[in-house]
FIDOLUM-634613 format. One record per residue: residue in one letter; y, z, x of N, C-alpha, C, O, CB in turn. Coordinates in steps of 0.2 Angstrom, whole numbers, padded with zeros to 4 digits, always signed. Last residue first. Glycine has a CB too. Layout:
REM FIDOLUM-634613
aYZXYZXYZXYZXYZX
...
END
This chain:
REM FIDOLUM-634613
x+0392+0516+0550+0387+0518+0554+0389+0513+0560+0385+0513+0565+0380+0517+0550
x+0400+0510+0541+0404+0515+0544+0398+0517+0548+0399+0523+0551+0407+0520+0539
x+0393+0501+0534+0395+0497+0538+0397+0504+0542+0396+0503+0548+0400+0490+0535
x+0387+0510+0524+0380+0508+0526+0387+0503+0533+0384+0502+0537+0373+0501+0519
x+0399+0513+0515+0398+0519+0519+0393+0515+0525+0394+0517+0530+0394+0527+0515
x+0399+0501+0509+0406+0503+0516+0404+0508+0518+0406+0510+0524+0414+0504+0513
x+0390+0500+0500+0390+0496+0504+0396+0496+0511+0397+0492+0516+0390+0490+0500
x+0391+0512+0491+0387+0511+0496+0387+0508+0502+0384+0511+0507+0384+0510+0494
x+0405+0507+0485+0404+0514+0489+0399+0514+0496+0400+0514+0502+0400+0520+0483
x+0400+0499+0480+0406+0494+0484+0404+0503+0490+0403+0504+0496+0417+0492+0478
x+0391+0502+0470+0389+0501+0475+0394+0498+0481+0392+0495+0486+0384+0498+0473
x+0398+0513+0463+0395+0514+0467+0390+0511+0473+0387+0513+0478+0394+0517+0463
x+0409+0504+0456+0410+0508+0462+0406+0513+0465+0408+0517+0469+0416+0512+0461
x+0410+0492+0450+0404+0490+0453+0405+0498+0458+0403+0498+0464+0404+0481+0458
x+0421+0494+0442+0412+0493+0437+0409+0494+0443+0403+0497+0441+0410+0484+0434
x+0431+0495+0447+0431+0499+0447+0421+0499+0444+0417+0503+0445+0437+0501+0443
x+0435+0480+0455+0438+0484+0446+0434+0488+0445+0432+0487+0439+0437+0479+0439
x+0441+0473+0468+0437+0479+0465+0442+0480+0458+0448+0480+0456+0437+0487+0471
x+0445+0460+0469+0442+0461+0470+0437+0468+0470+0431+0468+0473+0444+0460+0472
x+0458+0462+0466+0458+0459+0461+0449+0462+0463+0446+0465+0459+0463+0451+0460
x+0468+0477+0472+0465+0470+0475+0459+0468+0468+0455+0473+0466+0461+0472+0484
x+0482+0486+0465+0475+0485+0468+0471+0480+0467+0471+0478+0461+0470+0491+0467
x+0498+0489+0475+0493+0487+0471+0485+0486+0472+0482+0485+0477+0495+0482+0471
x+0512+0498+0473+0505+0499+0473+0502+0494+0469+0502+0494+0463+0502+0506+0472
x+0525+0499+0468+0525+0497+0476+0517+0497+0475+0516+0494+0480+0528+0503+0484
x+0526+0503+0453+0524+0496+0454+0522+0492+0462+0520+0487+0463+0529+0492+0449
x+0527+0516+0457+0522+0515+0454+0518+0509+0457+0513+0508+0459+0524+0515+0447
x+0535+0522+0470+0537+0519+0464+0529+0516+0462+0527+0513+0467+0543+0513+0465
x+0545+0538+0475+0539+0536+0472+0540+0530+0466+0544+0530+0461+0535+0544+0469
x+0558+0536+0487+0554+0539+0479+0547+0536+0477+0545+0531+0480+0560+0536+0471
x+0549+0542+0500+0549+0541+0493+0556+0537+0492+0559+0536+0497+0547+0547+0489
x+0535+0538+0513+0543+0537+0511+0544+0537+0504+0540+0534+0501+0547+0530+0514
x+0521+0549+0516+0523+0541+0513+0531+0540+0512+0532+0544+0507+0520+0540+0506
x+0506+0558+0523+0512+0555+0520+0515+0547+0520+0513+0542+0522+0516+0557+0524
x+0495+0566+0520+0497+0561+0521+0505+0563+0518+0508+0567+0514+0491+0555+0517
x+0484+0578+0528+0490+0579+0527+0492+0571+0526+0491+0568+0531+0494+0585+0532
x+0467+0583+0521+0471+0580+0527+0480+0581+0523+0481+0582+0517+0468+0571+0531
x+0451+0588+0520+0457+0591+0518+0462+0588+0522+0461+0590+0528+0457+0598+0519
x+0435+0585+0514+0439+0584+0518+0448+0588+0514+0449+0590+0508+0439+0574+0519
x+0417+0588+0510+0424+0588+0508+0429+0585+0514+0426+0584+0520+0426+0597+0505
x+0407+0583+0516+0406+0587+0511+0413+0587+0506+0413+0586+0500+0404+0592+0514
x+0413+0566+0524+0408+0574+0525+0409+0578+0518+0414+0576+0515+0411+0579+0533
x+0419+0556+0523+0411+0555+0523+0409+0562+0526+0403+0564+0528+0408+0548+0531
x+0431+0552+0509+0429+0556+0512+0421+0554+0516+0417+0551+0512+0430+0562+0508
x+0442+0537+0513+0436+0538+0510+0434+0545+0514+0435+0545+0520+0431+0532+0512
x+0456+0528+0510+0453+0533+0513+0449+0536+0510+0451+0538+0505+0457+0537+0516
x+0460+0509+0513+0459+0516+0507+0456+0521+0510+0454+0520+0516+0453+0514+0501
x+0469+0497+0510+0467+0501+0514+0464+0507+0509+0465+0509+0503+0472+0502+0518
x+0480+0482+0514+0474+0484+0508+0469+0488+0513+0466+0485+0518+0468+0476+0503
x+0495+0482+0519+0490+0481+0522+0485+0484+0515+0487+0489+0512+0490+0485+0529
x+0509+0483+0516+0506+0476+0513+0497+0474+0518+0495+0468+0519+0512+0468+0516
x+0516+0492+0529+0517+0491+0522+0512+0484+0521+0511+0480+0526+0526+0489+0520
x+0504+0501+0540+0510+0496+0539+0510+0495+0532+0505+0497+0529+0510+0488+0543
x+0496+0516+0543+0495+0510+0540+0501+0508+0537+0503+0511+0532+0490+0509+0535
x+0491+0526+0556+0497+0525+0551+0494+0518+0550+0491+0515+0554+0506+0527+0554
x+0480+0543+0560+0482+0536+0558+0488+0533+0554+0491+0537+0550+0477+0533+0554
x+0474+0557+0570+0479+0552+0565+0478+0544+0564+0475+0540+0568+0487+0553+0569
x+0463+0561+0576+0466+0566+0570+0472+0562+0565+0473+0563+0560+0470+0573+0575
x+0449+0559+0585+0454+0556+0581+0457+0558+0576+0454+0558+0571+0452+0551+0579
x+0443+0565+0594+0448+0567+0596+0452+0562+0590+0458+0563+0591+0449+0566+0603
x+0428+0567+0583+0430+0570+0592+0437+0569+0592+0439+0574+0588+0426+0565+0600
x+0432+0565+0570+0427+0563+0573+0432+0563+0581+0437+0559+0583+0423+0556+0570
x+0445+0565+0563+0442+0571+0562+0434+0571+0567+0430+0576+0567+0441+0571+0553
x+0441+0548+0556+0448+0553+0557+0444+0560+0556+0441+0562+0551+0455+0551+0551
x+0436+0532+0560+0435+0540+0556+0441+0545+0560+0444+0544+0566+0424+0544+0558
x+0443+0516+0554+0443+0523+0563+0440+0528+0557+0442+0528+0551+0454+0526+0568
x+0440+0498+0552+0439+0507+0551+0441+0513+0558+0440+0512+0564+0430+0508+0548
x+0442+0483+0547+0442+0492+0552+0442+0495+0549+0443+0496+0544+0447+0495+0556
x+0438+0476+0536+0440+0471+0542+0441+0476+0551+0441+0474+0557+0450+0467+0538
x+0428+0472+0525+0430+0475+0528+0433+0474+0535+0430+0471+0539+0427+0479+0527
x+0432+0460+0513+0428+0459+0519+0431+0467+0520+0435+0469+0517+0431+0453+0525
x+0441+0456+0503+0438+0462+0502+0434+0463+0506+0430+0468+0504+0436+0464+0497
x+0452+0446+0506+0446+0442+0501+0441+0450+0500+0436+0449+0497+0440+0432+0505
x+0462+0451+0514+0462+0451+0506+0457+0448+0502+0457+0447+0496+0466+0447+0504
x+0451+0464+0522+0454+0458+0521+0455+0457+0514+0452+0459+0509+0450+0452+0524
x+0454+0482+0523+0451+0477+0520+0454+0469+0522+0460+0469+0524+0452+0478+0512
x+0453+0497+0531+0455+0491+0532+0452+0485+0530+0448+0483+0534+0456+0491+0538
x+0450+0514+0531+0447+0506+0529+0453+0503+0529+0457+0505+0527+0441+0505+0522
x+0445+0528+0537+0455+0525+0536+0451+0515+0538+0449+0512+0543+0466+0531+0548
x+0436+0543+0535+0435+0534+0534+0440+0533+0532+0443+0535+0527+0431+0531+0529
x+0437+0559+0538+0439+0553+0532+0438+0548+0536+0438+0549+0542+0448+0553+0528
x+0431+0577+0539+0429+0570+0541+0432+0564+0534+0430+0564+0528+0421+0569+0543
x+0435+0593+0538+0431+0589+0536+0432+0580+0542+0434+0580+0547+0433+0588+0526
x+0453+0596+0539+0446+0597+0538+0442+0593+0537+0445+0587+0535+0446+0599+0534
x+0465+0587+0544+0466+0596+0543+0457+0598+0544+0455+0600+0550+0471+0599+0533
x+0471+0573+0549+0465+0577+0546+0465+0583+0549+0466+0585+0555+0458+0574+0548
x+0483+0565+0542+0484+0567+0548+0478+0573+0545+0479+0577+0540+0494+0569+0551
x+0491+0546+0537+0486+0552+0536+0486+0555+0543+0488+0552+0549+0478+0549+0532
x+0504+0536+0532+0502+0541+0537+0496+0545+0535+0497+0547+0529+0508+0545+0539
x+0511+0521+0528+0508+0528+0524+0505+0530+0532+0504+0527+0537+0500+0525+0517
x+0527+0513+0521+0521+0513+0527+0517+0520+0524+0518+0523+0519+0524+0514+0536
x+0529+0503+0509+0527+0506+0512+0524+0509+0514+0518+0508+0513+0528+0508+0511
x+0529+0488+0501+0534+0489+0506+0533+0496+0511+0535+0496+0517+0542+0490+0502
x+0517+0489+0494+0520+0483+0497+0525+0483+0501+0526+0479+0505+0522+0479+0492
x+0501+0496+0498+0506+0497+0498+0510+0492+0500+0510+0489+0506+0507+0501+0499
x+0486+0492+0490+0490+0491+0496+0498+0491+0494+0500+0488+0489+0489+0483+0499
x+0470+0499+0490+0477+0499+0487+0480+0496+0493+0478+0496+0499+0480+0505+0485
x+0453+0505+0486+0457+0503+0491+0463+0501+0487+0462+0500+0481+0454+0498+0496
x+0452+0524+0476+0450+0515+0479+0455+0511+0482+0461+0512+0480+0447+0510+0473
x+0448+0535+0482+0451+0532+0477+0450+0525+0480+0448+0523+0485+0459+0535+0476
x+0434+0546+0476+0437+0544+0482+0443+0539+0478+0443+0539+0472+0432+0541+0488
x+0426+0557+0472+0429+0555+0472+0435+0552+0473+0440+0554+0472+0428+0556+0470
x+0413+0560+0482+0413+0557+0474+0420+0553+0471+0419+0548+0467+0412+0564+0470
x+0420+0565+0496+0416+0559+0494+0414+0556+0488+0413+0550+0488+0412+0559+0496
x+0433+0574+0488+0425+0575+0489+0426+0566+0491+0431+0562+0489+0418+0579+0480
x+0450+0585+0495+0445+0578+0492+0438+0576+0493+0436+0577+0499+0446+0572+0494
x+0466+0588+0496+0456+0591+0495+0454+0585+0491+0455+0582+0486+0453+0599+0489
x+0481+0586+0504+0475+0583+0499+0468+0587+0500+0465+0588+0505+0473+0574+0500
x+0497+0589+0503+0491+0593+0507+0484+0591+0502+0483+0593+0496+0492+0603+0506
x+0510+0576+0505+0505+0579+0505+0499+0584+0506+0496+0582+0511+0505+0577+0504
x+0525+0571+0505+0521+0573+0510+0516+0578+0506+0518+0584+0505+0524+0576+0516
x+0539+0560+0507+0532+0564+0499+0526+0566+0504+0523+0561+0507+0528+0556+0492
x+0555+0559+0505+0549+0559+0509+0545+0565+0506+0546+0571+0505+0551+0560+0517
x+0566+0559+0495+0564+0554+0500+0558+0553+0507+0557+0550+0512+0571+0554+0503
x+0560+0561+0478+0562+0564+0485+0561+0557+0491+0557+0553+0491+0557+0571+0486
x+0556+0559+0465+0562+0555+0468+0565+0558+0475+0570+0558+0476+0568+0554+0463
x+0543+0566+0461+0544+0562+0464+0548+0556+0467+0546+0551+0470+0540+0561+0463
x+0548+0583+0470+0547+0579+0466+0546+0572+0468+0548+0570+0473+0551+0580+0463
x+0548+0590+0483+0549+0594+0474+0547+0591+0469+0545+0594+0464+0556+0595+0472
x+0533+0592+0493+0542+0588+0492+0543+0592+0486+0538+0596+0484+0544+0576+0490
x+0521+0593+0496+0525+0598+0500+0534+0594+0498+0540+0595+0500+0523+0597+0509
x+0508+0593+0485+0514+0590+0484+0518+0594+0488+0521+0599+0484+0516+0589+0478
x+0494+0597+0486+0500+0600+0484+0506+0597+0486+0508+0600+0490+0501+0607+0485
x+0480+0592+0476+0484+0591+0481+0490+0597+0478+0490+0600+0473+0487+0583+0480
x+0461+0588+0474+0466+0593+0470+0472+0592+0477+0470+0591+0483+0462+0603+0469
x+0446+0581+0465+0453+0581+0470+0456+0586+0469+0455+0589+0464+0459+0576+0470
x+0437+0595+0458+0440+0587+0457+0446+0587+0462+0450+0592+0463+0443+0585+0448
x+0432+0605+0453+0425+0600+0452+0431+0593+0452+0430+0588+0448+0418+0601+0443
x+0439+0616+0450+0440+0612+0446+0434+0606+0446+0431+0604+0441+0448+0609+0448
x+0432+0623+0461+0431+0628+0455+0434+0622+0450+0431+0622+0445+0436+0637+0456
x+0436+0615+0471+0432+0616+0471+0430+0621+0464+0424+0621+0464+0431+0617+0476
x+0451+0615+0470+0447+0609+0471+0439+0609+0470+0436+0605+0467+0448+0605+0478
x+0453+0627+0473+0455+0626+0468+0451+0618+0468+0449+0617+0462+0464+0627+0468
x+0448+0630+0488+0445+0634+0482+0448+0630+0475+0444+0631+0471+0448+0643+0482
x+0458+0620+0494+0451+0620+0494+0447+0622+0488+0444+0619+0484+0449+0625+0499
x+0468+0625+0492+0469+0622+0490+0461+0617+0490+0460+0612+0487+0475+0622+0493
x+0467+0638+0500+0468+0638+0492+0467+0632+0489+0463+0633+0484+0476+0640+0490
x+0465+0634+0511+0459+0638+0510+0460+0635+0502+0456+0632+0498+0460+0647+0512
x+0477+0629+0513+0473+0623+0517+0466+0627+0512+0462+0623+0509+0472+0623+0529
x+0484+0640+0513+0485+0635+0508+0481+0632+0510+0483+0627+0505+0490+0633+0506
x+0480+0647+0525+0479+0650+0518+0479+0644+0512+0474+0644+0508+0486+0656+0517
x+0486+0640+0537+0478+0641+0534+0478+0642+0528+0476+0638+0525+0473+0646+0537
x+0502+0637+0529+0496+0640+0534+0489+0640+0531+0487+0639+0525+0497+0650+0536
x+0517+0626+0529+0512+0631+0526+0504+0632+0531+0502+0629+0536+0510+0629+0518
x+0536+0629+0523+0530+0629+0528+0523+0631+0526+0521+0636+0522+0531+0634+0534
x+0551+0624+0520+0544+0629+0517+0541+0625+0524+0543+0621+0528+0540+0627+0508
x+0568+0627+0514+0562+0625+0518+0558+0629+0516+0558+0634+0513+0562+0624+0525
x+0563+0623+0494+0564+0622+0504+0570+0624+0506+0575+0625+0504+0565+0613+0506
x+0552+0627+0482+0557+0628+0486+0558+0627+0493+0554+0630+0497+0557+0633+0485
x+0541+0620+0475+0548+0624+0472+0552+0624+0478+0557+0620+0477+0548+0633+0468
x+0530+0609+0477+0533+0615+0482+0539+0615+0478+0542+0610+0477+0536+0613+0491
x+0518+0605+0463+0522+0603+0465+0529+0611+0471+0531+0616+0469+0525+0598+0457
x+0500+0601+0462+0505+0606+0462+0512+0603+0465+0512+0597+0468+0503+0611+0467
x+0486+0593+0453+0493+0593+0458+0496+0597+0457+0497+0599+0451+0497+0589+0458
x+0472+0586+0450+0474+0594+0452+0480+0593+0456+0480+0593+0462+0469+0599+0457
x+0476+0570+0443+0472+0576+0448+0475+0582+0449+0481+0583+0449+0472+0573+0455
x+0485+0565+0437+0478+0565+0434+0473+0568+0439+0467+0568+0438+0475+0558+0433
x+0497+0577+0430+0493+0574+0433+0487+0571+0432+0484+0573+0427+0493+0576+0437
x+0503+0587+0420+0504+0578+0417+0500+0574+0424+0500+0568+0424+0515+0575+0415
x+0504+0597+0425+0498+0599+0422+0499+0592+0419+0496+0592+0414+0497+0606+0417
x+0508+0602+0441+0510+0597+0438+0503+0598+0432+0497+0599+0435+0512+0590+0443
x+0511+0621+0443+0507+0613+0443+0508+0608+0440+0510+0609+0434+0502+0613+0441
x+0521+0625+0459+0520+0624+0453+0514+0618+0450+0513+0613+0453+0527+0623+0451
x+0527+0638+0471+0522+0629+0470+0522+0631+0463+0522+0636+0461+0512+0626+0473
x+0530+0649+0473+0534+0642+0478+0529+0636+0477+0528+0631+0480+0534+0642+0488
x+0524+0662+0467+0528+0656+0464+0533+0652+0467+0538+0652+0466+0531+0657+0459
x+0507+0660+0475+0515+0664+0472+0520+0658+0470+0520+0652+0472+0520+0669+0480
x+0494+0655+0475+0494+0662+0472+0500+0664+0475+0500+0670+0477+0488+0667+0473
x+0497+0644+0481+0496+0642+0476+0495+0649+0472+0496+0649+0466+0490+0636+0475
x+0511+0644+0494+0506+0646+0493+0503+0644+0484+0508+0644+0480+0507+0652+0496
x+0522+0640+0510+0519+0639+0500+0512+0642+0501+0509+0643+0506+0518+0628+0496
x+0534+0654+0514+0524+0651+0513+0526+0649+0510+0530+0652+0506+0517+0653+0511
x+0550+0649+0516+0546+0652+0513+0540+0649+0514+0539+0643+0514+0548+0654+0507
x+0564+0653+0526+0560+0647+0524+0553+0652+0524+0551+0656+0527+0559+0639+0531
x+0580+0657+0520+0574+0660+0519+0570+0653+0524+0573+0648+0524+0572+0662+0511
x+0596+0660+0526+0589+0652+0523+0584+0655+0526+0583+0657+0532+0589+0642+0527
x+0610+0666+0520+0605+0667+0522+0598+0660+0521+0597+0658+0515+0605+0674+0521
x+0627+0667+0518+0621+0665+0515+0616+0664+0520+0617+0661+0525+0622+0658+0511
END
């Protein structure tokens, strides 16, 4: 028996879409896999012709033991800060420019590093840290990761943002990233 390791790619069938997401998601059919500019491009164009995040999901599913993502993301819509209670998280910038924020629990901002500005390309954030990653250039494209299975209830978000005020909580963290 022979081991292929195949492109993913979103125009052949080694990805699939999750059409029960709330974002443009795809899910990798088949391992090992690898992938190239081409899907960094695809995965661009598909985010941009939808007018919304869009990911591909480099694991199969979400009871895999390690969930690694290819994310497109605008500054419009960003996700809001969260803290994972037991897991750690990795981001690693492909394109564009992200904001890796660091809240206190009362919603102070407490750090930040831009990722994708002159030599900073990675970050990792410990379990039970309230964090969020913000695009500050046109689009962004980076690679995160996380230990799975994926569990819903490991994520929480801080009582401090309910979503009413997200344009100006937006404002007021991009005006401190100066």
């Amino acid at each position: 028996m022979s081991l292929k390791i195949n492109e993913l790619r979103i125009s052949n069938s080694t990805i699939q879409e999750d059409v029960n997401a709330k974002s443009v998601s795809f899910f990798a059919k088949d391992e090992p896999h690898f992938f190239s500019e081409k899907l960094v491009s695809e995965v661009i164009k598909i985010g941009q012709e939808r007018n919304n995040n869009s990911r591909v999901c480099l694991h199969p599913d979400t009871d895999s033991k390690m969930h690694e993502m290819l994310i497109y993301q605008t500054e419009k819509n960003f996700f809001p800060p969260k803290k994972q209670l037991t897991l750690e998280k990795s981001f690693f910038i492909i394109k564009g420019r992200i904001a890796i924020c660091v809240f206190e629990e009362t919603g102070q901002l407490k750090d930040f590093i831009i990722l994708g500005d002159s030599s900073n390309i990675f970050c990792r954030i410990p379990p039970g840290v309230i964090h969020m990653d913000l695009t500050i250039s046109e689009f962004s494209v980076h690679l995160e990761g996380v230990p799975g299975p994926y569990k819903k209830d490991d994520c929480i978000f801080p009582d401090w943002f309910d979503g009413s005020n997200r344009k100006d909580f937006l404002s007021s963290i991009k005006a401190k990233l100066k």
